[in-house]
C-alpha positions as CSV (number, residue, x, y, z in Angstrom):
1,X,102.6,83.2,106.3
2,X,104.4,85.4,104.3
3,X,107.7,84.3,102.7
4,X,108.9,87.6,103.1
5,X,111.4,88.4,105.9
6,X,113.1,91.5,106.9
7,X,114.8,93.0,110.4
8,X,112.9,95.2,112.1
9,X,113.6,98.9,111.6
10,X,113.8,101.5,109.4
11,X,114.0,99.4,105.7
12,X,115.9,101.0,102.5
13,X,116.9,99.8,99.4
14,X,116.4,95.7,98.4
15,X,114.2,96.2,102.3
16,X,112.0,98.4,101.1
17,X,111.6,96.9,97.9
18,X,111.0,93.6,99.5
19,X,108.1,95.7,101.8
20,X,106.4,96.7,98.8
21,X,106.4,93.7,97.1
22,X,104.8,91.7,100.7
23,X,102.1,94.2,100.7
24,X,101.1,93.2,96.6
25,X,101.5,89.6,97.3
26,X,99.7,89.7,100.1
27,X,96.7,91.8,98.9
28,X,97.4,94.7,101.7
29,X,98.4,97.7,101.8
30,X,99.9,99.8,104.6
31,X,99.2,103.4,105.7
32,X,101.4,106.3,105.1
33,X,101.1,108.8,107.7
34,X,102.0,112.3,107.9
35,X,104.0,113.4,111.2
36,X,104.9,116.4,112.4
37,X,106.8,115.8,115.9
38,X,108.3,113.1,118.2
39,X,104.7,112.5,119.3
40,X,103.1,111.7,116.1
41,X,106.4,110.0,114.8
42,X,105.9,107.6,118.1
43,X,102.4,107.2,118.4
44,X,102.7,105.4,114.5
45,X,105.3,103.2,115.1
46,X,103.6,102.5,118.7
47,X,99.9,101.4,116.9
48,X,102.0,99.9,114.0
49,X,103.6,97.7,116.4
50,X,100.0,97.3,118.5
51,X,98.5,96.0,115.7
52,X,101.4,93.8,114.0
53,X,102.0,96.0,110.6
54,X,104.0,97.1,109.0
55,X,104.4,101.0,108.2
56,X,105.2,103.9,106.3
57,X,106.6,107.6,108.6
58,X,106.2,110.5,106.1
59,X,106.8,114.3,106.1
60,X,105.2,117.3,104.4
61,X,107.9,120.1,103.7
62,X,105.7,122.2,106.5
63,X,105.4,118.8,108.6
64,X,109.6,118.7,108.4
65,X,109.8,122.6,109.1
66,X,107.1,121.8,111.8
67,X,109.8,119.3,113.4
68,X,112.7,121.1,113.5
69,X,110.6,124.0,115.0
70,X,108.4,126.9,114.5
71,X,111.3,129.5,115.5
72,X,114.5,128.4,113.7
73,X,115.0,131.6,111.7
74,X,115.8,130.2,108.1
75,X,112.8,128.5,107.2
76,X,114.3,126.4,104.4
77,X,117.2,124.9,106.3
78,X,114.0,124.2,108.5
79,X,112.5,121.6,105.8
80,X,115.3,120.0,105.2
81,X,117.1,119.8,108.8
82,X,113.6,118.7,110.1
83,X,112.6,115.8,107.7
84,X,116.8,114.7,108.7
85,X,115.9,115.2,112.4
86,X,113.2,112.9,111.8
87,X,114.4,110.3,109.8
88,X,117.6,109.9,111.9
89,X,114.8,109.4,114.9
90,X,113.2,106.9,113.1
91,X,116.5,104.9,112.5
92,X,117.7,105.0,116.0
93,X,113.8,103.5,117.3
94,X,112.0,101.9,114.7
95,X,114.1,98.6,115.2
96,X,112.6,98.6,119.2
97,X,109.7,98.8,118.3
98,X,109.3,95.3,116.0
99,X,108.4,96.5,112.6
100,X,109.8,97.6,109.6
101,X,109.3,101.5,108.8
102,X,109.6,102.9,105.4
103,X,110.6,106.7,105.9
104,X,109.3,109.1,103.2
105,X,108.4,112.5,102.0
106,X,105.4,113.7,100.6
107,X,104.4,116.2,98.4
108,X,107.1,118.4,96.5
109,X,105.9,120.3,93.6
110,X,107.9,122.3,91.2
111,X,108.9,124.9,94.1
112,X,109.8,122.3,96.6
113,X,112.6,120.5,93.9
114,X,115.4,122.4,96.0
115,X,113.8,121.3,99.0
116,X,114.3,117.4,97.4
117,X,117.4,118.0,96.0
118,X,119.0,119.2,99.6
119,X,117.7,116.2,101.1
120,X,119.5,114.0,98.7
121,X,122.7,116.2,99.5
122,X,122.2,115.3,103.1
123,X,120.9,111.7,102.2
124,X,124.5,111.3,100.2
125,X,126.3,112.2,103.1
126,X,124.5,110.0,105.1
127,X,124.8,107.0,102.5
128,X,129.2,107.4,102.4
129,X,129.0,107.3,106.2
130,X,126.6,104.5,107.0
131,X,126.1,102.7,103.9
132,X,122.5,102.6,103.2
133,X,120.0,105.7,102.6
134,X,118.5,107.9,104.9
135,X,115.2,108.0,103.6
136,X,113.5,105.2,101.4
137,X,111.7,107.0,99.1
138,X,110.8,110.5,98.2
139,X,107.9,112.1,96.7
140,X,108.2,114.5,93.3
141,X,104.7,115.5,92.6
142,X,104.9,117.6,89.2
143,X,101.0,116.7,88.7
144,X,100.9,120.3,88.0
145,X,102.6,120.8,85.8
146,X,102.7,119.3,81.6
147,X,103.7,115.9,81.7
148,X,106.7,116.1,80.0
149,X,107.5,118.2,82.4
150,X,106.9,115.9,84.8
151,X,108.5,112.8,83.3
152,X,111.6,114.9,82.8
153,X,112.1,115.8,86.1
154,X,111.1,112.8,87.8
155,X,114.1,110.6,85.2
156,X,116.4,113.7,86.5
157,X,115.5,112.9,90.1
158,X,115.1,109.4,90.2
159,X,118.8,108.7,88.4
160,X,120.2,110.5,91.3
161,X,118.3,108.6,93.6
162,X,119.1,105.0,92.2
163,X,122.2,105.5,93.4
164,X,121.8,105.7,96.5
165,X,119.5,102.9,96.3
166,X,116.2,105.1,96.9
167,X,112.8,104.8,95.4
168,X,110.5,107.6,93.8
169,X,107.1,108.5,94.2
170,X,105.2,110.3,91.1
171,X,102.0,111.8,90.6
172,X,99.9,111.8,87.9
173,X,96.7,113.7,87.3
174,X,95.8,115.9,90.4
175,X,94.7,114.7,93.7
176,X,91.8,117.5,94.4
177,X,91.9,119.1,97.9
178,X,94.9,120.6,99.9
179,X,97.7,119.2,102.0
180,X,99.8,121.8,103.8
181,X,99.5,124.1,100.9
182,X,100.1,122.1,97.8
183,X,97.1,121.9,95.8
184,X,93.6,124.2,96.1
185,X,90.3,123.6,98.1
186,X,88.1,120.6,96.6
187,X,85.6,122.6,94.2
188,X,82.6,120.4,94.4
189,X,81.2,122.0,91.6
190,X,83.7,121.8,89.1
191,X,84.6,120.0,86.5
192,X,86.9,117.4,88.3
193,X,88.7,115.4,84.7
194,X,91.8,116.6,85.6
195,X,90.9,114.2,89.1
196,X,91.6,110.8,86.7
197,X,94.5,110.2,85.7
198,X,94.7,108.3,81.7
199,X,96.5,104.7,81.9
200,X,98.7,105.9,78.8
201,X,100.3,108.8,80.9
202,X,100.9,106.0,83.2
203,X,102.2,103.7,80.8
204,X,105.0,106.8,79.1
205,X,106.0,107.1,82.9
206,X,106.6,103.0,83.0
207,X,108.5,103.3,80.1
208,X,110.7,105.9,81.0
209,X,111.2,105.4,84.5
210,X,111.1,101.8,84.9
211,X,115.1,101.1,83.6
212,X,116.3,104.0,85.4
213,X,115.2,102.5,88.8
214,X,112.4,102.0,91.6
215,X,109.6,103.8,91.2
216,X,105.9,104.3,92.5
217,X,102.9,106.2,90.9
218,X,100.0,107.8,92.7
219,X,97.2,107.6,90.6
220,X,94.4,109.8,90.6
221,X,91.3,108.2,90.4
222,X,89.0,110.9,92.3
223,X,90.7,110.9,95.7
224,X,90.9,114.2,97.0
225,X,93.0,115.3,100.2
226,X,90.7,116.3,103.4
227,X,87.3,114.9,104.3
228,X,84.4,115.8,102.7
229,X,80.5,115.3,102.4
230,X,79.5,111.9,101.5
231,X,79.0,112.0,97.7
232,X,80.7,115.2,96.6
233,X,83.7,112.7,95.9
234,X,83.5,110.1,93.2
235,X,86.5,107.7,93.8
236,X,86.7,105.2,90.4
237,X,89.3,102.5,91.0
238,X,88.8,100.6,88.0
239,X,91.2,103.5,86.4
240,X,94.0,101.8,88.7
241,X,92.8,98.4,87.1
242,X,92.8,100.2,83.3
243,X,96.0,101.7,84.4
244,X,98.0,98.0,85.4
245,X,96.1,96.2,82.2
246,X,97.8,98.4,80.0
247,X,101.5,98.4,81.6
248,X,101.1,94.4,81.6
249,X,99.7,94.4,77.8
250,X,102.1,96.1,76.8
251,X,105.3,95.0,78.5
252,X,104.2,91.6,78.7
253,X,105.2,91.6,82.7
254,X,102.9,89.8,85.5
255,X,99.9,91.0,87.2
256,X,99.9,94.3,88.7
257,X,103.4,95.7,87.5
258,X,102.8,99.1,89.0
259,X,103.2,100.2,92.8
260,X,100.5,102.4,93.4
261,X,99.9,104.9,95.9
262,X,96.3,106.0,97.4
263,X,96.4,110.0,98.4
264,X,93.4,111.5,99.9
265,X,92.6,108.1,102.1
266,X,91.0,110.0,104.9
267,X,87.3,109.3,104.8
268,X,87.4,107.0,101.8
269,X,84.7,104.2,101.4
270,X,85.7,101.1,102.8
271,X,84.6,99.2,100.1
272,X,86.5,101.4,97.7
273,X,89.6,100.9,99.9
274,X,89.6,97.3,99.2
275,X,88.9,97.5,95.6
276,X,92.1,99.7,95.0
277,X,94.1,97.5,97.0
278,X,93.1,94.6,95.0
279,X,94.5,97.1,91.9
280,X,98.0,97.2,93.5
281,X,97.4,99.8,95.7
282,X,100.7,98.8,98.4
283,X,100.3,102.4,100.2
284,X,97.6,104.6,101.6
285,X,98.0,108.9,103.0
286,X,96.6,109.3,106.4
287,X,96.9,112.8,107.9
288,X,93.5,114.5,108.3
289,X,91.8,111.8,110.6
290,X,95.0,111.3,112.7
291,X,95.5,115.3,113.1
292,X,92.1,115.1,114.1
293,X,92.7,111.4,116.5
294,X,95.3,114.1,117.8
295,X,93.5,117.1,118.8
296,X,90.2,115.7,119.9
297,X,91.8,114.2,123.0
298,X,93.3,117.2,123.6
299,X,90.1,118.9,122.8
300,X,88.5,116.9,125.7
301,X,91.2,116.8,128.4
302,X,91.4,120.6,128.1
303,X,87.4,120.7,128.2
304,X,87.3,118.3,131.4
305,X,90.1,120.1,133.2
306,X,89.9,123.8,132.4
307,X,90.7,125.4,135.7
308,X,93.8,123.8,135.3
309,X,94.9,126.0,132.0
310,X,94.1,128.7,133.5
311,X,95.7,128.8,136.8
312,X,98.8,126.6,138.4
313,X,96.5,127.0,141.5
314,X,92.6,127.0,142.2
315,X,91.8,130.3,143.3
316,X,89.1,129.1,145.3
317,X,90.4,126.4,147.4
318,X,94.4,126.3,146.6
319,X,94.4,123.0,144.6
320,X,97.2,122.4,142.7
321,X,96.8,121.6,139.0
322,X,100.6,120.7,138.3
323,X,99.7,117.0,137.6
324,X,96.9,118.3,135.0
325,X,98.8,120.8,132.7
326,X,102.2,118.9,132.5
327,X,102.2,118.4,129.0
328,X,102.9,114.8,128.8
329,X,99.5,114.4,130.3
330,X,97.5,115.1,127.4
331,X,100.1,114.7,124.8
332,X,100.3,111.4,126.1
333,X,96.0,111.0,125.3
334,X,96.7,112.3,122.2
335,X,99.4,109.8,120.7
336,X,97.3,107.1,122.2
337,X,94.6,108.8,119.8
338,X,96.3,108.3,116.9
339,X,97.2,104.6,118.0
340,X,93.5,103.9,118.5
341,X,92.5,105.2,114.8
342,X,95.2,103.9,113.1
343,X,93.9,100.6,114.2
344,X,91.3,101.2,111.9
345,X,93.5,102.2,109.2
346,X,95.5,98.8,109.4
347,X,91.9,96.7,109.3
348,X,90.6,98.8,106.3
349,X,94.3,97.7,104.6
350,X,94.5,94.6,105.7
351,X,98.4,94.7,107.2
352,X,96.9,94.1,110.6
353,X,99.3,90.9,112.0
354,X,101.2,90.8,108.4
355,X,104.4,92.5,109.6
356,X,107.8,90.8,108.1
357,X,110.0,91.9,110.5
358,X,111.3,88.8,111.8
């Protein structure tokens, strides 16, 4: 039984901190997963709750754009609006649904620092009204880019942020593959160095984010984004574990200082799951085998009823299909296809039945 308690809902602040800190001490981690609509954004919170876990809502800047939809005309008011639009949604559900929900973004490289710093401008707005933040955490990843680049930014960022009590996410080295157009394709022939990241770059961020405020790192340690043949990627935890030695030598701190973030977990090795976790590891990307959870009922309820996206009425024998293409017929199979993988997801992790909402 955890000794950890929280209020179910959306958890900011000493909340999410507290989250973070369950998952270490409990040797789990929980997924983080990519949503793009209401659907997706339900069906999470709805197998989060199925399973008893705990769990962390995320948007890409396209996944945010995504939300607020395809056709509003300014694109960047789009990002931003949307990831709002969904974080608001979030705080008006996730209580009803029994767990706590961390709500993040993901992936902002050096183009996408306006999109983070309008989000802050909304989540400051939202902080003097309500008192607490809109989002939990945000994601700066300047992997990119030189570190001190990176570092620089990220103090910038993450000063502003501690005020209104938010956490940061930072990546180091690059996480091969591509999510929503950050990154490139996975190269399976190259030469992939730049896919570990060094436990001293990880211990100058320590130092010179750790006083400023909250903070999490996503290692690379071979993860790439996407699915890929078995064997073309070479995940080495024990960089995680080279990664926490050093931070604890050094600062003289307990076990497992660092909050460490897994990116790329679609298709990862089991085994390899559970050795990162056991690193620190409180938080793991899902997006490729959900969007594909997603689709494939689609896939098979369009394949199984195809008359019925094709005419309102059999031309044959006048049967009416109205029941079939309502969309909340198959959208319906699809969230329920996410819930059923994302049962996995919370086994592989461990969080399954560990929820502290209370």
């Amino acid at each position: 039984m955890s000794e950890h308690s929280l209020k179910p809902g959306v958890v900011t602040g000493d909340g999410y901190r507290t989250l973070v800190e369950a998952a270490k001490a409990g040797g789990y981690a929980l997924p983080a997963v990519n949503v793009v609509s209401t659907n997706s954004l339900n069906a999470v919170m709805e197998a989060a709750a199925k399973a008893g876990s705990d769990v962390i809502l995320q948007l890409s800047n396209s996944g945010a754009a995504f939300y607020a939809g395809a056709g509003m005309p300014d694109g960047f008011t789009a990002k931003v609006q949307g990831a709002v639009a969904a974080a608001q949604h979030a705080h008006l559900l996730a209580e009803h649904y029994g767990i706590c929900v961390a709500m993040h973004t993901d992936h902002a490289n050096k183009p996408l620092i306006p999109w983070v710093e309008a989000m802050l401008d909304e989540g400051e707005k939202y902080y003097e009204a309500h008192g607490k933040p809109l989002f939990s955490s945000h994601m700066l990843d300047l992997s990119a880019d030189p570190i001190e680049f990176n570092l620089s930014e990220c103090e910038r960022m993450l000063t502003r942020m501690a005020k209104l009590d938010m956490s940061l996410e930072i990546e180091l080295g690059v996480t091969g593959g591509e999510e929503d157009g950050i990154g490139s394709e996975f190269d399976e022939a190259a030469d992939n160095s730049k896919l570990y990241t060094q436990p001293e770059d990880v211990l100058q961020a320590y130092d010179r984010l750790n006083h400023i405020g909250h903070f999490s790192v996503a290692a690379s340690f071979g993860n790439v984004h996407g699915v890929y043949k078995p064997g073309n990627v070479k995940l080495r935890p024990e960089i995680l574990r080279n990664s926490q030695e050093l931070v604890q030598q050094t600062h003289n701190t307990g076990p497992n200082p660092l909050h460490l973030v897994f990116h790329g977990g679609s298709g990862s090795e089991k085994a390899k799951i559970e050795e990162a976790v056991g690193y620190g590891v409180f938080k793991m990307n899902i997006d490729t085998d959900t969007q594909f959870a997603f689709s494939k009922e689609v896939g098979a309820f369009v394949s199984e009823h195809a008359k019925a996206f094709l005419y309102q009425v059999d031309p044959d024998d006048g049967t009416p299909y109205k029941k079939f293409y309502d969309p909340r017929k198959y959208l319906r199979l699809a969230e329920q296809g996410i819930v059923t993988r994302l049962q996995e997801a919370f086994e592989d992790l461990g969080s399954s039945g560990k929820s502290i909402a209370s």
